[in-house]
RODRENRO-183032 format. One record per atom (N, C-alpha, C): residue in one letter; x negated, y, z. Coordinates in pm, whole numbers, plus 50000, padded with zeros to 5 digits. Example, Ala and Ser with C-alpha at 12.3 -4.5 7.8 and 13.67 -1.06 7.14 Angstrom:
2
A486814943150780/A487704955050780/A486804967050780/S487154977550708/S486334989450714/S487105000350787/
% end
This chain:
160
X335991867180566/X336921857980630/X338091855780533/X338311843680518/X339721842580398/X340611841580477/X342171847380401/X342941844280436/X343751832080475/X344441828280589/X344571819180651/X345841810680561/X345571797880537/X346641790880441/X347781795380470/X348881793580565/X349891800180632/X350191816180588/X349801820180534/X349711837680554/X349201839680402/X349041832280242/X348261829480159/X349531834880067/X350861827680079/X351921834179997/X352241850980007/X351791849780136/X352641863380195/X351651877480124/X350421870780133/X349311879480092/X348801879979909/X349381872379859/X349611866779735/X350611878679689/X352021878279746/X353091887679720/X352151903879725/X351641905979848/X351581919179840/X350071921779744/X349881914079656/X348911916479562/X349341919779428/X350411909579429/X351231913579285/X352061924079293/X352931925079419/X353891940679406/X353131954179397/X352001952379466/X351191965479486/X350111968979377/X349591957179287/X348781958779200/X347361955379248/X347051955479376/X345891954079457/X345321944679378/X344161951579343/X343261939079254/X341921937879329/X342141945479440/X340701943979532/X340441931279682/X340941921779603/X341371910679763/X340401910879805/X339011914679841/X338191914879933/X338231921080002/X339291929580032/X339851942680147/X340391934980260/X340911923280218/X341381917680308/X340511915480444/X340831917680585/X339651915180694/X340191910080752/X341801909180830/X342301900780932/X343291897780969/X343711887481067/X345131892481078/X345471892881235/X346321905081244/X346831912581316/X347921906081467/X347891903981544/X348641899481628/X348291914681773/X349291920281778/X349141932581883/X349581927681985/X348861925582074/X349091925282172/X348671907082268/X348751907582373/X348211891482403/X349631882582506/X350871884882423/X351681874982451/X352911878882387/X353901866482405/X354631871482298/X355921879882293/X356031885282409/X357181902882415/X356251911982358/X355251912182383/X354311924982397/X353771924682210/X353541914682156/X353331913882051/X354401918981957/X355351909881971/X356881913181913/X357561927781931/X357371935882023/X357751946282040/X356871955281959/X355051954981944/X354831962381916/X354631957181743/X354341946581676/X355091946181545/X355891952981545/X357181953581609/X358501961481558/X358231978881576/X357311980681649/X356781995081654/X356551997681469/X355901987481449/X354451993281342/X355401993481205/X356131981281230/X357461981881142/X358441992481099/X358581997481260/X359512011081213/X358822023581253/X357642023881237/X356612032581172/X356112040581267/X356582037981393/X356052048681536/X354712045081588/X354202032181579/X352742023481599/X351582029181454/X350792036081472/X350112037581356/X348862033681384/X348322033181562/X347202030981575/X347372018881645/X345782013481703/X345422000081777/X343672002381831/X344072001081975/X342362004182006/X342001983882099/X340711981782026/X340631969482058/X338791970682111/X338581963682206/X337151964682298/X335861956282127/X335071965882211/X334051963982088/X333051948582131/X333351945182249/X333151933582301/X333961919382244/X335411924582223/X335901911482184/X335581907382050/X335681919981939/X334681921481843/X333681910981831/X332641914381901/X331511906181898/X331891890181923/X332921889782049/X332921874882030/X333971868981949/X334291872581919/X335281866781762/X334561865881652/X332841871281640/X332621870781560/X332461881681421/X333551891681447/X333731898681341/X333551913081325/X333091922781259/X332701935981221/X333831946781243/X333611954781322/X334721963781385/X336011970081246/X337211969381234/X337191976981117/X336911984781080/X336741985580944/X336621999780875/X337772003780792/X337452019480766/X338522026480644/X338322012980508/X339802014780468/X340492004380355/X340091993080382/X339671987480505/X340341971780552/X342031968680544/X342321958180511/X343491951880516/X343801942180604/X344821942680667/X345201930680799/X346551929980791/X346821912280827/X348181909880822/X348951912080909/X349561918680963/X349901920981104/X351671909081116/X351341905381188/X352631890781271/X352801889981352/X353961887181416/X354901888081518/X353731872181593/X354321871481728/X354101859481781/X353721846981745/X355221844881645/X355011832181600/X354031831781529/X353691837481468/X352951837381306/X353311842181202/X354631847881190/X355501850981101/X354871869681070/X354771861880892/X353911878380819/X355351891980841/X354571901380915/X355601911480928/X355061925080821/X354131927680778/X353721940580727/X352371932980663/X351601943080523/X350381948280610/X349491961980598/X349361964880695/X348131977780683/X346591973580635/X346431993280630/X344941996080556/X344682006980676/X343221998780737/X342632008880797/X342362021480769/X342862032380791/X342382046580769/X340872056280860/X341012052180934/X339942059381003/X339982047681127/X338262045481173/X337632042681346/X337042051481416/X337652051081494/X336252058081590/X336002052381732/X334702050381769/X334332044081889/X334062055381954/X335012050582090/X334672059982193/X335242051182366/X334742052682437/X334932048282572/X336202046582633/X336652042182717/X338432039382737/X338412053882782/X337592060382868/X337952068882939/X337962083382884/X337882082682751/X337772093782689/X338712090882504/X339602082282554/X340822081082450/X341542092782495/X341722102982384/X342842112182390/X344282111682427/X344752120082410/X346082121182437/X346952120382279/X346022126982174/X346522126782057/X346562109382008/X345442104682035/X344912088681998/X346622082082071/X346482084282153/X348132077082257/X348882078182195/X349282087582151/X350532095782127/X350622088881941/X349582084081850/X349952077281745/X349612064981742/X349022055681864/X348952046581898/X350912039981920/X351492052482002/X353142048881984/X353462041282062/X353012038482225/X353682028282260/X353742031382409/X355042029182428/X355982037482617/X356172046782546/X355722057082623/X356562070982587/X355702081182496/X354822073082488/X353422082782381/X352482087082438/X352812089682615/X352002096982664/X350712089982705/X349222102882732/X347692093682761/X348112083382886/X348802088482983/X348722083783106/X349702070883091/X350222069683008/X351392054483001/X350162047182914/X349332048882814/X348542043882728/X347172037682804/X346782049882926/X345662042383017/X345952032583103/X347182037883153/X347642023383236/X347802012783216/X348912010483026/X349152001182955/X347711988582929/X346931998382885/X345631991782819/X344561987682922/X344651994183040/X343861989383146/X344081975083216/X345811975683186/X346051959783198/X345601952283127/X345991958682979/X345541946582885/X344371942082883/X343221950682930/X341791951882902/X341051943683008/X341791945683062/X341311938483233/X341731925283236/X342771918283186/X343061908183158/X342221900783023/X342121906082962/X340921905282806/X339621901682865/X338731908382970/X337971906883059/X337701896883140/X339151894283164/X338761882583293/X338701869883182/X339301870983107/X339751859283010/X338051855882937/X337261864382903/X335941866582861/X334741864182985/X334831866683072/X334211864283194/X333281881183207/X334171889083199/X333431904583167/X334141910683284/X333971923883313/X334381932283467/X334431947083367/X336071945283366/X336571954083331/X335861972883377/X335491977183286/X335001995783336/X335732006883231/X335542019983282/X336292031883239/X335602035983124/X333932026183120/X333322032983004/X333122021482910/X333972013282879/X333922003782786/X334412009282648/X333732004882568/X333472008082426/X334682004182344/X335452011382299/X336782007582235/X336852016382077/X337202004881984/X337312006081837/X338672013281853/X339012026181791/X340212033781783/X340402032281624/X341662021781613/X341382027181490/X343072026681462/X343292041881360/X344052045681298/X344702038181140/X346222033281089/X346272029281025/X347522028580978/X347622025780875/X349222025880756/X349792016680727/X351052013080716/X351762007680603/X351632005680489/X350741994780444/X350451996580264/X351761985780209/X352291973880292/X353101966380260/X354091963180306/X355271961380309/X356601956480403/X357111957680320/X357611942180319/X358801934380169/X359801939280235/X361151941080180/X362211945880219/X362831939380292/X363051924280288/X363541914180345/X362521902580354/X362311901980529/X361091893080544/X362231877280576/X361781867080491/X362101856280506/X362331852980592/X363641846980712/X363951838880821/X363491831080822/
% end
């Protein structure tokens, strides 16, 4: 998948500051969350470094089209608008069922108070709404991509 014209400078920059001579790492870009508080807030998580993870249904996967990540994928991660905020490198996936996401997985996922029980509730909304939006019936044993990930880029001053 190439990078999207819009997002081409931004990804350009973090090739030359970083040395990255591997642009086929590139896999996606990043929008957390499905509106735009929820997005914007958790950019600013990942930004100030408490967001490390993101668990996304292995269903939506499929209908987007695209291959679950893997370790040293690259994604642009952006606020609402569109606007390039970071980007990470996948470190580790692991597929496992909603109902058997840890407490550790929550807790560097980073978002409420860290805890499993703010993270099942959180995501059961989201998931269930993801669902209806797909024409799917939300369950406890749905297949969810956990995947863990870093900071490889954040310019010091992101352009207004």
């Amino acid at each position: 998948m190439p990078v999207p014209p819009h997002l081409q400078t931004f990804w350009n920059e973090f090739l030359l500051v970083t040395g990255t001579t591997d642009a086929d790492r590139y896999y996606d870009v990043c929008v957390f969350g499905d509106n735009k508080q929820l997005a914007d807030d958790l950019g600013n998580l990942v930004l100030r470094g408490i967001k490390r993870a993101t668990a996304g249904s292995l269903a939506s996967y499929e209908d987007q089209g695209i291959h679950v990540p893997r370790a040293g994928d690259l994604s642009i991660v952006t606020d609402w608008s569109g606007k390039p905020l970071c980007i990470i490198e996948t470190q580790v996936v692991e597929v496992v069922p909603y109902n058997e996401v840890t407490a550790e997985f929550a807790a560097v996922e980073g978002e409420g108070d860290g805890s499993l029980a703010f993270w099942r509730e959180a995501h059961k909304q989201y998931f269930e709404r993801e669902c209806v939006q797909a024409g799917r019936i939300f369950g406890e044993d749905m297949l969810l991509a956990c995947e863990q990930f870093k900071v490889v880029y954040q310019p010091r001053l992101n352009a207004a």
